[in-house]
N, C-alpha and C positions, 0 to 999 in steps of 0.2 A: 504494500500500500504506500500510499504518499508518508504516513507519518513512519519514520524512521526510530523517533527517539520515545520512552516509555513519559507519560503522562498521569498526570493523576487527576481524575474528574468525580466531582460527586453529583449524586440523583437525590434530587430533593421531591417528593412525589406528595400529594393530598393522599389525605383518608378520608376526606367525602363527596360526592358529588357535587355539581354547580348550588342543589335544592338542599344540602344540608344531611342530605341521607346517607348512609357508607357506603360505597361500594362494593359487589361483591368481591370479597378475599380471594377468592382465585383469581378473578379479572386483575386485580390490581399485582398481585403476585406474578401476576406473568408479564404485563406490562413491564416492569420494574427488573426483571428476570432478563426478557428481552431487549430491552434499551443496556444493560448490563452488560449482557454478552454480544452484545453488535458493538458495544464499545472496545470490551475486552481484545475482538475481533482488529482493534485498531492498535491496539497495542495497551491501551487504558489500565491504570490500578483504580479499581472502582471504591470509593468514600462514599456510604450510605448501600442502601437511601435511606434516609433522613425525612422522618415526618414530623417534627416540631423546630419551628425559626429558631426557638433561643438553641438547640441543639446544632442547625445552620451554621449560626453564628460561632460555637464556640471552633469548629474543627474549623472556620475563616478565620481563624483569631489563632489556632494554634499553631505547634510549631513546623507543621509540615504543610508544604504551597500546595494549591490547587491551582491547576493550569484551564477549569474548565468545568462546565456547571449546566445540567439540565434542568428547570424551574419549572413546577407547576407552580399555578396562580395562588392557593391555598394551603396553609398546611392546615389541617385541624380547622379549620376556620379563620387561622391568622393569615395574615396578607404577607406575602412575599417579598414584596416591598425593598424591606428593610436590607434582607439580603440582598435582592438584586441592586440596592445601591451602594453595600459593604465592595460588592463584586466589580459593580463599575467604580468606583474611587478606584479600586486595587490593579484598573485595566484587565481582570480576567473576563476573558470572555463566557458568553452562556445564551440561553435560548430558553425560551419559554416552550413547555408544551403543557399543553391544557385543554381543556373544550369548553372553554369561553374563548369568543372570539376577540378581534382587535380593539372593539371600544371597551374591553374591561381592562387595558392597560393603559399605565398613566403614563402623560404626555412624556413626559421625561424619558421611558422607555422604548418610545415609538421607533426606534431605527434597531430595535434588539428583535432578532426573529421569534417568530411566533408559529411553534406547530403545533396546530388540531388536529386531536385526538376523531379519529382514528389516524396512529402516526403512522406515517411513513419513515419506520427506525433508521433504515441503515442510511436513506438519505438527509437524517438529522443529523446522524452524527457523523456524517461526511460534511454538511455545513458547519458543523460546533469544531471541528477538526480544522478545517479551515481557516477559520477565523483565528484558532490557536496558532495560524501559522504566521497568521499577518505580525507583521513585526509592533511592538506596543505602542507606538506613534499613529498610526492606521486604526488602533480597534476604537469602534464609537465607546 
């Protein structure tokens, strides 16, 4: 593949649906299963997934980088927010996948991609990969 060198990205995923309700545990288990090993697939060591922000935040704050970040809109109910703007200060790239569409992202993030659920994995994370490649002066 293009990426040569080992990366570390983590999966930040919701546990409920857009209406508040859970998800079924296998749907979400293989979601999470599959964007894992399509990334693995790229050479990736996978962090998470991660279903609570302040648990987001601690492994962005610790002592090991993350080069790269898949975002649902929600965790638990909490807004993502906060992380994806830990992530852009930090210049790491990331991508939203979700199933809410583009008006539930806030302006701020409007130039950070956005893939709905039903994803098309492998070509997410040959986008997320990409953008890992653009040198740090280029990434929005």
């Amino acid at each position: 593949m293009f990426m040569t060198t080992r990366f570390r990205l983590t999966f930040l995923t919701s546990t409920e649906n857009s209406d508040g309700t859970p998800p079924p545990r296998r749907r979400r288990h293989f979601l999470a299963d599959d964007i894992a090993r399509a990334c693995r697939a790229l050479g990736a060591e996978i962090e998470g997934p991660v279903g609570e922000v302040e648990d987001a935040l601690v492994i962005l704050n610790g002592l090991r980088a993350v080069d790269g970040t898949v975002l649902d809109l929600n965790l638990r109910s909490a807004s993502i927010f906060p992380v994806a703007r830990a992530l852009q200060s930090r210049g790491t790239p990331f991508v939203f996948a979700t199933g809410y569409d583009r008006t539930a992202i806030e302006p701020e993030f409007e130039g950070i991609p956005l893939w709905e659920k039903p994803l098309d994995i492998e070509a997410m994370t040959r986008e997320l990969c990409g953008l890992m490649a653009r040198p740090l002066t280029m990434r929005v």
